[in-house]
N, C-alpha and C positions, 0 to 999 in steps of 0.2 A: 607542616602543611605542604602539599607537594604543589610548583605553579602549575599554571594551565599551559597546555600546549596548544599550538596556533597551528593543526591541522585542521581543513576546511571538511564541513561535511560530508559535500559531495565524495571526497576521493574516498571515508571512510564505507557511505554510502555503498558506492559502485565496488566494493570488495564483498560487501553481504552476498550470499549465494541461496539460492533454494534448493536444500537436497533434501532429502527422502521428508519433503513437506516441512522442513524446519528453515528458519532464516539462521544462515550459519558464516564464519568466515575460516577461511582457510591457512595452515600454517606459516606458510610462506609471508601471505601476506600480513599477518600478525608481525613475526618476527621482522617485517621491513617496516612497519608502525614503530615497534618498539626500538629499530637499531639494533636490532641481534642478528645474529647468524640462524639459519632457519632449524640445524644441527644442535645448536646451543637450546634454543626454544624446546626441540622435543628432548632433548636430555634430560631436560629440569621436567619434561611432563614426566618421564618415565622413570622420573625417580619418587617422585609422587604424584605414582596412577591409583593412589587409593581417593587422591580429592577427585578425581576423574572420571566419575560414572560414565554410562553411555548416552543418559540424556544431557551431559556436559559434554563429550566429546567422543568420534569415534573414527573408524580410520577407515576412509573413502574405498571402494572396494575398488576392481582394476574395471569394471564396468562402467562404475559412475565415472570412473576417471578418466576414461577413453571421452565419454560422452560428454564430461563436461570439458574438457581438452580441448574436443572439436567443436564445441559449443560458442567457446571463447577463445577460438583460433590461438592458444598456447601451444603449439607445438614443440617447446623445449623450455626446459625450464636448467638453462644452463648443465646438462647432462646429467640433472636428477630425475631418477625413473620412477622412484619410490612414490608410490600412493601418499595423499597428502593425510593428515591429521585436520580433521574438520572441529570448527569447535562452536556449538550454541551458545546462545548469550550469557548463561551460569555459566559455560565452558568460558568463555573469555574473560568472565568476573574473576574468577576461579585464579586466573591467569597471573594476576597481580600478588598472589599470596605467595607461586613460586616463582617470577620475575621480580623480586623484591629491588626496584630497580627505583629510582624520584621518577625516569623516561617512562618507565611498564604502567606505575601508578597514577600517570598523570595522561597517557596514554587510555591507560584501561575507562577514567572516569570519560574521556570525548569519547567512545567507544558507547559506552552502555548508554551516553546521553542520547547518541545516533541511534541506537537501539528503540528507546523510549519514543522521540518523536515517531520512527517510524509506525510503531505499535499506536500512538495516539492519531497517527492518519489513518490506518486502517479502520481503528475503532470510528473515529469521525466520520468515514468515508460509510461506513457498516450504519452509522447514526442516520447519516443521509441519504442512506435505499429503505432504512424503513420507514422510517418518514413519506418519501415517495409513493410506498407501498400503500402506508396508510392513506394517504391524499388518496390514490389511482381508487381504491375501496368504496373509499366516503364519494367519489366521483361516479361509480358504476351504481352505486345505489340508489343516486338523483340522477344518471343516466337518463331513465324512464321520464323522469318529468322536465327535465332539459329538453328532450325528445320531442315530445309534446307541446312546448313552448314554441319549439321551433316548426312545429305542423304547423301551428296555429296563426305563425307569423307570417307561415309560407301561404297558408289561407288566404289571411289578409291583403298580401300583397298582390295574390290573383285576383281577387274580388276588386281591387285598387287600378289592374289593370284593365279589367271588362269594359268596355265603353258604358256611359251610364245616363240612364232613359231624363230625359228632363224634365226638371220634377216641376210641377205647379207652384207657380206663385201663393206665398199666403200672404194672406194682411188686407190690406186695407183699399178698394182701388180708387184711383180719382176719376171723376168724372170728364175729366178734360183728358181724359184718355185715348 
């Protein structure tokens, strides 16, 4: 049983990337998770690029890589020019089969945990605009008689403020009046 590693989530967090709409992280920063050399990392992918599809991992073109470069002020990556290896969440699972490493496996499990919650905020967050949605609905459709309540209130109150004729006494009068 591999231990757990005491990486915080955030750092794992703030390495997720969004490229071409997928939440992905990128070579470098894997292989600095796991304590490998970023050279070492892609060897072992490119010796088995068959576990490797494209919706597991694909290799940044020099567009996205310029643009995410400047995006997140990297401008050097210790004199590597080389477009990075991007790898989706399968792609990083994936990851552990050929980093056969106790650091890769134990790595890879805080990794996909990070993944998970993040997936479970979105869904929760997605939970709580339709929700919203449905309230704002069930609201526009009693709209109308909200509307109307509050004519009726604002009636009132004018009526409340008119000066008011004084009205006759009833009952009973006395004579010693």
């Amino acid at each position: 049983m591999s231990k757990e590693i005491s990486i915080p989530d955030e750092i794992i967090t703030n390495k997720i990337y969004l490229i071409r709409e997928q939440k992905v992280m990128i070579d470098r920063d894997l292989a600095e998770l796991y304590g490998v050399e970023t050279k070492y990392l892609k060897r072992q992918v490119k010796r088995n690029i068959e576990r490797f599809p494209e919706d597991f991992m694909f290799e940044m073109s020099k567009e996205e890589f310029k643009n995410w470069r400047s995006q997140f002020g990297t401008s050097s990556w210790g004199g590597n020019r080389y477009t990075p290896l991007v790898f989706t969440e399968q792609g990083v699972a994936m990851l552990s089969s050929v980093l056969n490493s106790p650091r890769a496996i134990a790595v890879n499990i805080r990794i996909i945990r990070v993944f998970t919650k993040i997936r479970q905020m979105l869904t929760d967050n997605l939970n709580i605009k339709l929700e919203i949605e449905e309230i704002k609905k069930k609201l526009s459709s009693h709209s109308k008689n909200i509307e109307l309540v509050f004519d009726y209130l604002d009636e009132l109150l004018e009526k409340k403020e008119e000066p008011q004729k004084p009205m006759k006494k009833v009952g009973f009068k006395h004579y010693n009046e």
